[in-house]
N, C-alpha and C positions, 0 to 999 in steps of 0.2 A: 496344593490343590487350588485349581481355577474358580474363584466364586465370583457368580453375576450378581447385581443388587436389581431388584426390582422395585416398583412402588403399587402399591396395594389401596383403595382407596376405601377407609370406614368411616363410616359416619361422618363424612363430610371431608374428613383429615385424611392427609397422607402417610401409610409406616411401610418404611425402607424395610426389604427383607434380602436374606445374601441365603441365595441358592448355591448349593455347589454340582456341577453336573454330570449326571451318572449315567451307568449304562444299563439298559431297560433289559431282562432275561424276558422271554415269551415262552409259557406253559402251556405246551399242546396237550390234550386229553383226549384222544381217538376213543371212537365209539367202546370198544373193547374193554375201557378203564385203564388203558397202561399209560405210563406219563412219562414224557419226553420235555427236556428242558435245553432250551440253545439261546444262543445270545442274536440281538436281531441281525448284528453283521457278520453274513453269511462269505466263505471264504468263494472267491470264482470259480469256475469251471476250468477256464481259462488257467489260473495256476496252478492247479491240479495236473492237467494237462501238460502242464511244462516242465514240473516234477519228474511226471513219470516218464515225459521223453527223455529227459536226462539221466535216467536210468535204468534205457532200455526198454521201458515198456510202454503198451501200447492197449489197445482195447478197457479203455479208462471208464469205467462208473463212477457217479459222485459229481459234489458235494454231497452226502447223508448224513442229515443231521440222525446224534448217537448221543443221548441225554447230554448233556451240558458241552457237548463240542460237536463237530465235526468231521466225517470219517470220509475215505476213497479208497480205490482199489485199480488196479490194474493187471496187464501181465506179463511174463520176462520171459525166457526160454527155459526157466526152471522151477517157475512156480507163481503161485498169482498171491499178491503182495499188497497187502493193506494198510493206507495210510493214516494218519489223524493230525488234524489241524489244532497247533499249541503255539502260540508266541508270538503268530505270524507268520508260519512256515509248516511246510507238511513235516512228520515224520516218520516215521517204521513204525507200525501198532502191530507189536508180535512178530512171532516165526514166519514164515511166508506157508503159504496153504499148498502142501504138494500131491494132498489125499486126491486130485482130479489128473493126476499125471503133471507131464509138464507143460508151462503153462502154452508152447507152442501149439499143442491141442485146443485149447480155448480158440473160440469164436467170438465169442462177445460176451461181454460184462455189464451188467446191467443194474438199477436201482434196485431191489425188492421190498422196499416199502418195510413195516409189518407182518409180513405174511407168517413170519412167528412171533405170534402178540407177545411187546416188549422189549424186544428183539430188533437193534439193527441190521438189516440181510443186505447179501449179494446173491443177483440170481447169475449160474455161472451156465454156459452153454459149452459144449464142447462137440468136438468132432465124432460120428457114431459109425458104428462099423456098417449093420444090413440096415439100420435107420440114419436117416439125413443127421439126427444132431441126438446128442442126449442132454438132458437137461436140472440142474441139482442148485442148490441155496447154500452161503455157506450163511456163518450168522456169529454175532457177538456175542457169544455165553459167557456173561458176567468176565469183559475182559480178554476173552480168549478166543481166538476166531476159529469156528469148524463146520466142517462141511455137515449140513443137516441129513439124519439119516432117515429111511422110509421105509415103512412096515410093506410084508407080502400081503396079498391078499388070497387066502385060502379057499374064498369063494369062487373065486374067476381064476382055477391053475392055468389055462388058454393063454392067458392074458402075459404081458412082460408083468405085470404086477405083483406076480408070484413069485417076485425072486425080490429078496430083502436087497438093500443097496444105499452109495449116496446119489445117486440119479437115476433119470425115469426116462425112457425114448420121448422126444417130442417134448418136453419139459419145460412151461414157464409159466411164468407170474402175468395171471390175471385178473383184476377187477379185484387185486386183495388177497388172491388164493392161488396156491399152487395146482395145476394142473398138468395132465401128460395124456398121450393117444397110444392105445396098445392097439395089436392084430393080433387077431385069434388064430390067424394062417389055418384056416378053415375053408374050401380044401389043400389050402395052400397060401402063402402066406400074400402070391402075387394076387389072388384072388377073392383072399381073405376077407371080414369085417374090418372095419376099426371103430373101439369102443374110448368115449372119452373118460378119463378117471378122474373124480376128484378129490383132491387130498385138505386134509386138515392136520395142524398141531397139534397134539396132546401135552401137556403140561406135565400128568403123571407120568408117562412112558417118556419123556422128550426124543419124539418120532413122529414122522407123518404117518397117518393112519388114512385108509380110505373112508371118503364123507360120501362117494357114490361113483356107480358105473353107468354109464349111458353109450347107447350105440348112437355112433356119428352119424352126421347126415353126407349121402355120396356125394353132394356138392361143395363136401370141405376144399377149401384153398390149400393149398400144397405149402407143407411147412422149408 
């Protein structure tokens, strides 16, 4: 071990002190209470990136800092494949996630923050059949990567909400929270509303539950 000597200056006198020099962890504590711990030297984007063109894939999220290291993800043509940073190098954290199809359907991959408190997330976007995109989280459960699952909502049957799943038409992380846009196809689906839903984590059930419905306003931006 490398030790600097310093001089210190008491009482008029000088005392020689031998530091040795370490490496500083930073304790993040989000509003929520959950605690997140990473070392300050965060790995690039940039190698992340180079990783996963070397093995095929592409549509890369990350760096996400993931208590005490850091995690990425991408996707292949058979599944989307999460990484974690140990040594100085990335490598495979777990099975690769095939629960979204393969991963050729994926669109893009994205940070999700938080959005299930404690929980490192990927928000994942995929290709939709009568909707532009559908939209689903997967997340770190202690270790083990899976896509987050989402409650019906019995109130709104109209609604895509009412069909239990792991993604939501129009699906993504905003401002902290998962959200999605359903059509009542009321009298038709070209003709329809669309109502925005928004979801929250439950701890007891570990599911998204609906936090609220709201009808859009007609001058939403096209997803």
């Amino acid at each position: 071990m490398k030790l600097r000597r310093f001089r210190i200056s008491v009482g008029g006198g000088l005392v020689a002190v031998a530091a040795a020099a370490v490496t500083v962890a930073v304790v993040v504590v989000p509003a929520n209470g959950s605690q997140s711990v990473h070392t300050a030297a965060a790995p690039s984007a940039a190698s992340l990136t180079r990783y996963a063109a070397a093995h095929d894939g592409k549509h890369v999220a990350g760096p996400i800092a993931d208590r005490s290291a850091y995690v990425g993800a991408y996707a292949t043509k058979q599944a989307i494949v999460v990484v974690r940073y140990a040594g100085g190098a990335w490598h495979p954290d777990g099975a690769p996630v095939t629960k979204y199809g393969p991963g050729r359907f994926v669109t893009r991959l994205s940070d999700g923050g938080e959005v299930i408190p404690g929980h490192a997330s990927v928000a994942v976007r995929t290709i939709g059949g009568d909707v532009s995109y559908f939209g689903g989280v997967m997340y770190d459960a202690n270790g083990t990567w899976l896509p987050a699952h989402f409650a019906k909502c019995p109130n709104h049957k109209a609604l895509s909400c009412a069909y239990p799943g792991t993604s939501q038409p129009y699906g993504h992380v905003a401002a902290g929270r998962f959200i999605s846009v359903s059509n009542n196809c009321t009298p038709n689906c070209a003709a329809g509303t669309n109502y925005v839903i928004t979801w929250r984590w439950t701890s007891a059930r570990h599911q998204f539950v609906v936090a609220g419905v709201t009808k859009d306003r007609p001058t939403r931006a096209s997803h």
